[in-house]
N, C-alpha and C positions, 0 to 999 in steps of 0.2 A: 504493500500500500504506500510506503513511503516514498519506494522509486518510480508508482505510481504517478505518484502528484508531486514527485523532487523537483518540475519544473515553474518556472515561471506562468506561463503556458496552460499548463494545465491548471494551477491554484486558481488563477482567474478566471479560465471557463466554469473549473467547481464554485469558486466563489459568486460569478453574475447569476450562475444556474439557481444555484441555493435561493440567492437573494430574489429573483424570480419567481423562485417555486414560492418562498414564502407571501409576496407580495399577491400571487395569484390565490393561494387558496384563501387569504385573508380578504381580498375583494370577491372570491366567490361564496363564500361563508355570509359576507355583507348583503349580495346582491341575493341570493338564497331566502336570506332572513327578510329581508326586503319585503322579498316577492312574496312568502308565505305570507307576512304581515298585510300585503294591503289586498291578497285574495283573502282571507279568513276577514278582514275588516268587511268587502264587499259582501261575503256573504251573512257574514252578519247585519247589515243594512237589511238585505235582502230578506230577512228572519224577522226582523222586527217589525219592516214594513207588514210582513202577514199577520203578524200577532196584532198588530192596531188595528187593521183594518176587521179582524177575528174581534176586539175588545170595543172598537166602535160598534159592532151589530149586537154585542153583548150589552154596554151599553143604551142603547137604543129598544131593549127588550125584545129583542128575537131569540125565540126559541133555540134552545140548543138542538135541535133535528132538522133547524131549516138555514142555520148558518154554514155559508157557502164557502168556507176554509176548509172544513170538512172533507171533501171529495178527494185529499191527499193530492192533488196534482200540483200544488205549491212546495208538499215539504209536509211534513208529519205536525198535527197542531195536538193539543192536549188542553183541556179547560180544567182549570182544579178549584174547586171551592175551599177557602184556607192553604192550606199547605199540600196536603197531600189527599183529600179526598178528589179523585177523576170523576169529572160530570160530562164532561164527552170529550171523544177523541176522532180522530182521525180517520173514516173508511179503511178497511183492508191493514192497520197498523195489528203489525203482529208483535212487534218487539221494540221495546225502546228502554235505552240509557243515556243519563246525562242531564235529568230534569226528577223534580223532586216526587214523582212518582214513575214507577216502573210498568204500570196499570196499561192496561191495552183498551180494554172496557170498562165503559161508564159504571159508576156504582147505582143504587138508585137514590132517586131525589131523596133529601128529607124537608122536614118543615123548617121556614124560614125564622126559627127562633132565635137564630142568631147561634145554633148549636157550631155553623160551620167556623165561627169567629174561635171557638174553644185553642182550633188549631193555630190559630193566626199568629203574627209575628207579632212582638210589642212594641218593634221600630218600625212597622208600616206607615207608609205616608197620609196623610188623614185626607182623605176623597171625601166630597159631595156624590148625593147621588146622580150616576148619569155619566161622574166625572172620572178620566184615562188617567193613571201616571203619567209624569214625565220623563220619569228616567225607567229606562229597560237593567236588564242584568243578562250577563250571554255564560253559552257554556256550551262546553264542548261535547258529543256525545253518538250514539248511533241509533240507528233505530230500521228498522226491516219491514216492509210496506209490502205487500205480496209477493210475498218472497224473496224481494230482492233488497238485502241488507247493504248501507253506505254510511258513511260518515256525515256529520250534519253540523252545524253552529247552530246554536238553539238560544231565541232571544225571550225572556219574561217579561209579560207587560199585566201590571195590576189595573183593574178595573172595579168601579162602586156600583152594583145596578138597583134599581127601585126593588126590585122586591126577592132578591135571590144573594143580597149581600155582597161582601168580595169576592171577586176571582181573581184567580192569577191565570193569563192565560201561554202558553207556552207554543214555539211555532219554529219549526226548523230550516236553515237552507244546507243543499246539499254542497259535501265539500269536496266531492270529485274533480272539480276544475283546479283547485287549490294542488292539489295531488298530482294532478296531470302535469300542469304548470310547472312544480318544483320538479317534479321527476324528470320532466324535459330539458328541463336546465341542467341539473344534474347532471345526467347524459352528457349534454354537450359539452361539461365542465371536463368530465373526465375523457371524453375524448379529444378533446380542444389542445386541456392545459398540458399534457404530455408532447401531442407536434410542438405547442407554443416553445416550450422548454427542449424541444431538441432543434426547434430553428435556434434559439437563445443561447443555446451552448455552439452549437457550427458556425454560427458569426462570430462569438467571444473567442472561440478559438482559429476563425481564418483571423481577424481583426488584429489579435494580439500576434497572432506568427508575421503579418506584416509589418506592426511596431516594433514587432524586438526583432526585424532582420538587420537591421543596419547594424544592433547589439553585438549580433553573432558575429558580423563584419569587422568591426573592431575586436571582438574576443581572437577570431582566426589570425586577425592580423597582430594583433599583439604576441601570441602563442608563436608566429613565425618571426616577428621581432627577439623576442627572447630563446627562441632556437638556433637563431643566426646572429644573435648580438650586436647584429648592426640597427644602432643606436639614429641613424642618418632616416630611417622607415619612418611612416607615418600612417597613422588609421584614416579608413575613409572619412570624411564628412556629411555628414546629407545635406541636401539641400534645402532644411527648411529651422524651422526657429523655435524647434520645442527641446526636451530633457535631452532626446538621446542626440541631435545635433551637440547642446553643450557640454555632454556627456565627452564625444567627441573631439570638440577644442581643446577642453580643460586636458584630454590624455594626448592628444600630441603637446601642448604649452609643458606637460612633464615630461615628454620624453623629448623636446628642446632642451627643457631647463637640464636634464639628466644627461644628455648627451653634452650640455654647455661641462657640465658638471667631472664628465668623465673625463674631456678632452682637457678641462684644465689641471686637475689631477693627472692627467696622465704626462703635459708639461711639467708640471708641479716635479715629478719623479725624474724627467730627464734634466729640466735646467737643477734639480738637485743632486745628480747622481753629477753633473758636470760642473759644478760649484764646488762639490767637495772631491773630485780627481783633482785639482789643483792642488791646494795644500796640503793633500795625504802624499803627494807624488813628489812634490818639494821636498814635506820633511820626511820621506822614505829617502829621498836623493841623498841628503844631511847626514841621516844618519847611516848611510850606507858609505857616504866618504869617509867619514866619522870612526866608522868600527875599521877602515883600509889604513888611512891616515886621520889619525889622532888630533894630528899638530894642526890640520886643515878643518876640522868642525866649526862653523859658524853657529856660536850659541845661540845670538842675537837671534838670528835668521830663524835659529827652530824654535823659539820662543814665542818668535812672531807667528810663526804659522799654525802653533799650537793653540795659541789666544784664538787667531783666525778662524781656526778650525772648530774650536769650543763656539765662539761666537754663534757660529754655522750652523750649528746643530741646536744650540738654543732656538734661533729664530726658528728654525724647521719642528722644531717639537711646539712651539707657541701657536705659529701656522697648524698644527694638527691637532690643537686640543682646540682652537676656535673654528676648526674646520667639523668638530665630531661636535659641535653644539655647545660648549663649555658657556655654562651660564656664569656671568659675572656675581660675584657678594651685592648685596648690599649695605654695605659699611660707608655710614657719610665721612664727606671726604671735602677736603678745604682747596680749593685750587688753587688761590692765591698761594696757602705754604708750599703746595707741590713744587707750583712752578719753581719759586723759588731754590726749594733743594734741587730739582734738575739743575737751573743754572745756577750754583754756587761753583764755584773754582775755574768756572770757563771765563776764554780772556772774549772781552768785546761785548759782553752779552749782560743787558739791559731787562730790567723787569719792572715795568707799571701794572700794580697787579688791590684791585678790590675784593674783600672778603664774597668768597661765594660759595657755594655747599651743592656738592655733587653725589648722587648716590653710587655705588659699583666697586670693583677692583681698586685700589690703592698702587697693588704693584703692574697692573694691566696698565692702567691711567698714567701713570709714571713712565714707564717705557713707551705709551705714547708720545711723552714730553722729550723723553731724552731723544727717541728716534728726528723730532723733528729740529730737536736744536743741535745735533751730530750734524743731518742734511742742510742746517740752512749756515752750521761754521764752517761747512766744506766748501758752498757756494758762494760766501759773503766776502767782498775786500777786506772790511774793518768793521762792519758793527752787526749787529743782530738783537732784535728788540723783542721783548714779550711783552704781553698786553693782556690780563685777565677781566674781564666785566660782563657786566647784565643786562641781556636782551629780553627784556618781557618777561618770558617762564622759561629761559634759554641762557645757558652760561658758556659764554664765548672764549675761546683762547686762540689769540693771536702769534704766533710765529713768523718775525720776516727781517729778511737780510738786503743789503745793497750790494748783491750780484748782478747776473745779467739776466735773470729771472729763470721764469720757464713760458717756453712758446705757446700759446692759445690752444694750439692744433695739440699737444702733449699734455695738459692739463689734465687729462682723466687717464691716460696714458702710463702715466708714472704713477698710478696706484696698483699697475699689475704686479706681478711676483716675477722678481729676477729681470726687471726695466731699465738700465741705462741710459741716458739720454746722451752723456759723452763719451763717445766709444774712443776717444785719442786717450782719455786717463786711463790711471792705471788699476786693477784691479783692487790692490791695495789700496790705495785713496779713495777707492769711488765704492766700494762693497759690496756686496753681492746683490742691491737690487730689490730685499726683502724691507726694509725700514719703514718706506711708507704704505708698503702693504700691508705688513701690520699694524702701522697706523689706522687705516682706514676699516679694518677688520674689528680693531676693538672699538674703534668709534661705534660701528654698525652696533656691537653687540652688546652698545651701551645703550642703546636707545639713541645715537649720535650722528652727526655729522661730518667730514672728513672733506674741506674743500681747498682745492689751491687757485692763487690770481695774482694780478699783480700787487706789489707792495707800495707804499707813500714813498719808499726810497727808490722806485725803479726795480727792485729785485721781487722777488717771491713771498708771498705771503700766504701762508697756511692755517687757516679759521677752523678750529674743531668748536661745537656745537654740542651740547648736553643738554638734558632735560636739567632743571632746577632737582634737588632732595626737596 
């Protein structure tokens, strides 16, 4: 049953179907009751019109052997004196239930002493002589007329006559059409609402198999994307403007962003597999002269390239713990001191710096700082300026030197990983490349901004951006 209905497909044809069935048999049940109700009304109409027209000649003082209700061709009539004594009935009534005598034949008269009143009700409505009730009482009942027994509505209408006291008189309509009616219904209910329900379910299920083909089309093509791992594929699109259209955008927009993803990770791994042959290769060279000749080892040199090296490996370990997600602290944090400690014991470097309160990293924050005032004392003649203040809900720090800046067209350029802009310096001098990428990296994952432009001195100026603590 499960693998039955495992599909999409199939749960919504069972689901319209269900929803269907139920909606139908609650409007046939409706429509049933309906109709029973305003047949058994009519023939109740039908019931009481004979019983008045019986209690008007009753009424009126006509004999009970000459009252023309009698002859049965209306419906079965019954006259009772009080409750339950029968003073005439019906021709040819052989059987009847449903009315408060069972009596087929008349009993005989007795005297008008008011004996019949013994039986009478004590909530009877108070009648002048002559005069009809106004309100009937119905019920349900049968009754067999020469033979042939039916179903009936049986309507009571009390009447006062001059000299025969109360009657109740009692008058049936047949409720065979009632019966036919609902039974036909019926019928057509149960042979109706079965096609209804299998047109209901073969639309639900062509309907939904042409909604979810485009599904399938992407499922296929996805499943061929990740068997052949070329990242470059793309799922079809449909051509129109509902879910599984944006269903479609949203999974190629990831498998863009995943293949942007892959391809700079997989840069990532060669400008770092070729960042770090240099300085293992150097000091392999050092100390391979080193262990031959002695006398010839440049300490200096393996020193340097040991620092270089550690350096290297820092940045690339920093690069991959904010590449796996690395959420920042939230530890407030003073900008103005920071800055400061960044640039204390550097020569040239200026701090105009107002109290301001940052949430995040401390030592993430800081290595932003240092990264940027390393970059802008390597590009500056003589001076390099910091600037801490408060934009709105925004705390600003400014970084900028009087070099020859950076060009318009390189602006967003130099935040990639392993970027260069002076390919004449020297590896040494200029770094590997990574400083303001991760600049721009913690900014991001501070909630921040990372931008470069020109400086008030002609050179570079670099604005990181933070949310306010």
């Amino acid at each position: 049953m499960r693998r039955l209905f495992g599909s999409v497909r199939a749960r919504a044809t069972l689901g319209a179907t269900l929803v269907v069935a139920v909606a139908l048999v609650a409007a046939g049940a409706a429509v049933l009751l309906s109709l029973r109700s305003n047949l058994i009304g009519e023939a109740g109409t039908q019931a009481e019109r004979s019983a008045r027209a019986v209690a008007s000649q009753l009424a009126a003082g006509t004999p009970y052997d000459k009252l023309s209700g009698l002859d049965g061709d209306d419906g079965p009539v019954q006259v009772l004196a009080g409750k339950k004594r029968l003073v005439a009935a019906s021709e040819d009534l052989e059987k009847i239930s449903g009315t408060d005598s069972d009596r087929v034949k008349p009993l005989p008269p007795v005297a008008p002493s008011g004996g019949d009143d013994d039986d009478s009700d004590d909530h009877e409505e108070d009648l002048e002589p002559g005069e009809i009730a106004g309100e009937s009482t119905f019920s349900n009942g049968s009754a067999t007329i020469d033979g042939d027994t039916e179903d009936y509505r049986f309507a009571a209408v009390e009447v006062e006559t001059h000299d025969r006291g109360r009657l109740k008189v009692y008058a049936g309509a047949p409720l065979a059409a009632e019966h036919g009616a609902v039974q036909t219904a019926l019928t057509v209910m149960l042979i109706g609402f079965p096609l209804l329900l299998g047109v209901v379910a073969g639309v639900t299920w062509l309907v939904t198999r042409r909604a979810l083909r485009p599904v399938e089309g992407i499922r296929s093509e996805m499943a061929a994307i990740t068997a052949s791992q070329d990242l470059a594929r793309r799922v079809p699109e449909p051509q129109t403007h509902d879910e599984v259209a944006r269903l479609a955008r949203t999974t190629n927009e990831t498998l863009a962003a995943l293949e942007t993803s892959v391809e700079r990770q997989r840069r990532f791994v060669a400008d770092a597999s070729h960042e770090l042959r240099s300085p293992i290769a150097s000091l392999r060279t050092q100390l391979e002269v080193a262990a031959a000749h002695p006398e010839l080892l440049d300490l200096d040199g393996a020193v340097e390239d040991t620092v270089r090296l550690q350096r290297l490996a820092a940045d690339l370990l920093l690069l991959a713990r904010l590449d796996a997600g690395e959420r920042p602290s939230d530890a407030k944090i003073d900008l103005a001191g920071l800055a400061r400690e960044a640039a204390e014991g550097r020569t040239g470097v200026t701090v105009d710096a107002e109290p301001v309160n940052v949430a995040g990293s401390r030592g993430q924050l800081g290595r932003v700082l240092a990264n940027l005032l390393d970059n802008a004392q390597r590009h500056a003649r003589s001076a390099v300026s910091v600037s801490v203040r408060r934009e709105g809900d925004l705390a600003v720090v400014g970084v900028a030197d009087d070099g020859d800046g950076v060009p318009e067209s390189d602006r967003e350029r130099i935040f990639e990983r392993f970027v260069r802009l002076d390919a004449a310096r020297s590896r040494d001098d200029g770094g590997a490349g990574l400083g303001l990428a991760i600049a721009r990296d913690v900014a991001v994952r501070h909630g921040g901004t990372l931008t470069a432009s020109q400086g008030p001195a002609g050179g570079a100026l670099f604005e990181l951006r933070l949310p306010l603590a």
